[in-house]
C-alpha positions as CSV (number, residue, x, y, z in Angstrom):
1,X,-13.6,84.4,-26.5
2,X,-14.7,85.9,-29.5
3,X,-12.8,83.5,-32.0
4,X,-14.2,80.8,-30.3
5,X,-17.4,82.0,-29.8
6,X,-17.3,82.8,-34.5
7,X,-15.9,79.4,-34.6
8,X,-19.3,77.9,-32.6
9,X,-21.6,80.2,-34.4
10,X,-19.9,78.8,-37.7
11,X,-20.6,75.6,-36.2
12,X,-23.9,76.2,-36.0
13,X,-24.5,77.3,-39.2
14,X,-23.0,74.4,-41.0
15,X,-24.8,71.7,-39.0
16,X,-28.0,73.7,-39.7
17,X,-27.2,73.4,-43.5
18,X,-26.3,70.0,-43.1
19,X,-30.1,69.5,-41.4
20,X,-31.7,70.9,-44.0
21,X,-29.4,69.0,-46.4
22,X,-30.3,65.7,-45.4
23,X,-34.2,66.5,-44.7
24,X,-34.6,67.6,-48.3
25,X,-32.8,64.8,-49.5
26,X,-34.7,62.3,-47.8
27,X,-37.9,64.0,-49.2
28,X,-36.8,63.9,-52.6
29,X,-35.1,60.5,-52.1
30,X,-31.8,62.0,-52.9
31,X,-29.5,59.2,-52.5
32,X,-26.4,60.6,-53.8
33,X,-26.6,63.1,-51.4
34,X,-27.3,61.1,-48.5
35,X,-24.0,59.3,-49.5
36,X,-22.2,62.9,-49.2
37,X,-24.1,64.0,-46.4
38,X,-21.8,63.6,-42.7
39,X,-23.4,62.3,-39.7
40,X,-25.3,64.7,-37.8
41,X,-25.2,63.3,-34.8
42,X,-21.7,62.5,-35.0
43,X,-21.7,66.1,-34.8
44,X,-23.4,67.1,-32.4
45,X,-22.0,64.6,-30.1
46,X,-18.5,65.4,-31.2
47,X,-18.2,69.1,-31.2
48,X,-21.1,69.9,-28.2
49,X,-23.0,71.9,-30.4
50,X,-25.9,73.5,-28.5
51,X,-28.7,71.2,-29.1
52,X,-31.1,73.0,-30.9
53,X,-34.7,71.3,-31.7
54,X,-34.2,71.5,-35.6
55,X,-31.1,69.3,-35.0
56,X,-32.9,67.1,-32.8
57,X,-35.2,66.4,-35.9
58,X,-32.1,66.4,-38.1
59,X,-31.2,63.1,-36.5
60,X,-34.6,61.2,-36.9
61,X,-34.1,62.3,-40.7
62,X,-30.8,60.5,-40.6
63,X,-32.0,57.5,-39.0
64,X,-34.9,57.4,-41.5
65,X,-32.2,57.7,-44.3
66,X,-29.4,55.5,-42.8
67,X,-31.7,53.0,-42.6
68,X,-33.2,53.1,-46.5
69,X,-29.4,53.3,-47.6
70,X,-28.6,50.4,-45.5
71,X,-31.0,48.6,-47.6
72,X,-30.0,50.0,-50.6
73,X,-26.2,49.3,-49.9
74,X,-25.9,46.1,-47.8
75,X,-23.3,48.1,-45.8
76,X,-23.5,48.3,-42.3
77,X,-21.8,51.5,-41.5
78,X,-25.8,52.7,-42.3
79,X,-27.3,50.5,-39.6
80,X,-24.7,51.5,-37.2
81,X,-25.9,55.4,-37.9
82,X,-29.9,54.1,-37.7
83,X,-29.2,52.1,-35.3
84,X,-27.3,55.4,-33.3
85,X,-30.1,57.6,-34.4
86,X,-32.5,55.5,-32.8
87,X,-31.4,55.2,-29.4
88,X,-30.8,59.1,-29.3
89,X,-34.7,59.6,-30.6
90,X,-35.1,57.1,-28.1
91,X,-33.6,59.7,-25.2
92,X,-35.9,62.0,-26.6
93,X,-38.9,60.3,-26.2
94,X,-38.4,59.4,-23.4
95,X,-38.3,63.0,-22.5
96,X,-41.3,64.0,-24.3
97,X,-43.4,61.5,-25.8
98,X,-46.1,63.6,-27.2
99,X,-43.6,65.0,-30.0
100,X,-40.9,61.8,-30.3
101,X,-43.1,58.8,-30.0
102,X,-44.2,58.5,-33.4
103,X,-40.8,59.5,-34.8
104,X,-39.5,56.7,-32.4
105,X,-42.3,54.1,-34.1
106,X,-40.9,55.1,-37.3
107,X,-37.6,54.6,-37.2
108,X,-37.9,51.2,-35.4
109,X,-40.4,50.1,-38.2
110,X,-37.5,51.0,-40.7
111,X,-35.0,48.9,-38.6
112,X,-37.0,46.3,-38.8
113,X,-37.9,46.1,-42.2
114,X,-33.9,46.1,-42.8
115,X,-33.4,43.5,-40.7
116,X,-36.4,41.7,-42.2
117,X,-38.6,41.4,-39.3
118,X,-41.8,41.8,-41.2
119,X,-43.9,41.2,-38.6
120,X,-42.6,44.1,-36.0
121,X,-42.2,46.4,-38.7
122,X,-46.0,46.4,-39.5
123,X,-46.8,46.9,-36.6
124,X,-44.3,49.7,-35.9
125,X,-45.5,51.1,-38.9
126,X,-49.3,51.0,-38.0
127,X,-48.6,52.3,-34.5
128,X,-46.3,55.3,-36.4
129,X,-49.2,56.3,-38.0
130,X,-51.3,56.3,-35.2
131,X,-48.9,58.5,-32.6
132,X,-48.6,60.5,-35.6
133,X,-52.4,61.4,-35.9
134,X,-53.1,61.5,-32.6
135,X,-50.5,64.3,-31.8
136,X,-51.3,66.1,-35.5
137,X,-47.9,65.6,-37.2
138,X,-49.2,65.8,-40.3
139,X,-46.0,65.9,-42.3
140,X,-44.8,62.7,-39.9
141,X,-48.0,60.6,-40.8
142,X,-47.4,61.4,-44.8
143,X,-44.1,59.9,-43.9
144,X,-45.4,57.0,-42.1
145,X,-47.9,56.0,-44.6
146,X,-45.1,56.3,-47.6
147,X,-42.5,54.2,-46.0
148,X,-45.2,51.8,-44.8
149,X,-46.2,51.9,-48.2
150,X,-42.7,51.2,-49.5
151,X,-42.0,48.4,-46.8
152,X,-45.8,46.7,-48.8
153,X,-44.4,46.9,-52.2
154,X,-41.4,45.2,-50.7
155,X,-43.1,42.3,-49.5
156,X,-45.7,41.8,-53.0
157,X,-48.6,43.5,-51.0
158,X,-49.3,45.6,-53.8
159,X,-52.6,46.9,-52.7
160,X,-51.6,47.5,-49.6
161,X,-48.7,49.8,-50.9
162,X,-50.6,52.0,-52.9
163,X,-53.7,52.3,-50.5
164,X,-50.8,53.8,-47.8
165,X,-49.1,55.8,-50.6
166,X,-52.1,57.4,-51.4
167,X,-52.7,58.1,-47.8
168,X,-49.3,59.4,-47.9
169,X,-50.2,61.9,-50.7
170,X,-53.4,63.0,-49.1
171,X,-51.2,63.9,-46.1
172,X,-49.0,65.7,-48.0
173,X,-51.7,67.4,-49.8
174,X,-53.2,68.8,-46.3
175,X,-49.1,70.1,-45.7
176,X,-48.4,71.9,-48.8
177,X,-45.7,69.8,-49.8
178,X,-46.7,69.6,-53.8
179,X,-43.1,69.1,-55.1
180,X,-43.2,65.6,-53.0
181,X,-46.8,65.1,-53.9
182,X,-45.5,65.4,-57.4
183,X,-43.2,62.6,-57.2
184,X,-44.8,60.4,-55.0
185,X,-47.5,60.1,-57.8
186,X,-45.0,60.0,-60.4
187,X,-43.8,57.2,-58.2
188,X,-47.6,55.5,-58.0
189,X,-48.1,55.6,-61.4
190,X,-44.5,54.0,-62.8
191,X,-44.9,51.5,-60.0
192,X,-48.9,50.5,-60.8
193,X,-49.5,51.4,-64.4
């Protein structure tokens, strides 16, 4: 019992690295370590790993990512991991709406900006942003705005992009994250300078 019980503890740990791991790289747009980054919810669905809340939010941070590197790759082994992420944020929100529904908005705006449905993802954008206000996720609604802002330089709305990025900074601002505030407007001023 013991060895087993080191072995899930061990577990535990790693996967929490791993969280962390692919959180910060999403943040700092780390691609080459999304690449090297496993699945997290491959994970935790493969080795039932107690399902701790920081892991739940692990997974929406891999959606968010598959989905950006399924864009940036073409492959689809990214929108099979988005697409998996999803319907397990899906679960959740289903569960408890006041904490997943933006998340949920999110990722389905990304999925359908990377299936070029640019019509549902403004709108799963917009409604992101909104779910994330309204329940005070103020980290969540920087994300919103940035990726909505991303998904608007995609498409040539340049005004559009940059009024949402500098939401996205305000946002940021209010949660203390300066190191992404720093690159985001690094970001704003090689994109519109």
């Amino acid at each position: 019992i013991i060895a087993f019980a080191k072995s899930r503890k061990y577990e535990i740990m790693s996967l929490n690295m791993q969280t962390n791991q692919m959180i910060r790289s999403f943040l700092f747009r780390q691609y080459d370590e999304i690449l090297k980054t496993p699945g997290i919810l491959s994970r935790l669905l493969g080795n039932k790993i107690p399902l701790f809340s920081l892991f739940v939010v692990g997974v929406f941070y891999e959606g968010l990512s598959s989905f950006c590197m399924a864009r940036r790759t073409q492959d689809d082994i990214w929108i099979t991991r988005g697409n998996a992420a999803l319907a397990f944020i899906q679960h959740w929100s289903n569960l408890a709406p006041r904490n997943f529904e933006n998340k949920l908005l999110l990722l389905e705006a990304e999925k359908y900006f990377t299936v070029d449905d640019s019509y549902q993802a403004q709108k799963c954008y917009e409604d992101a942003i909104r779910s994330a206000q309204t329940h005070q996720f103020i980290h969540e609604e920087a994300i919103s705005h940035e990726l909505a802002g991303l998904f608007y330089l995609d498409k040539g709305q340049h005004d559009k992009s940059r009024q949402s990025l500098s939401r996205s900074i305000g946002c940021f601002k209010l949660w203390g994250a300066s190191a992404v505030v720093e690159r985001l407007s690094t970001f704003i001023r090689d994109s519109f300078e």
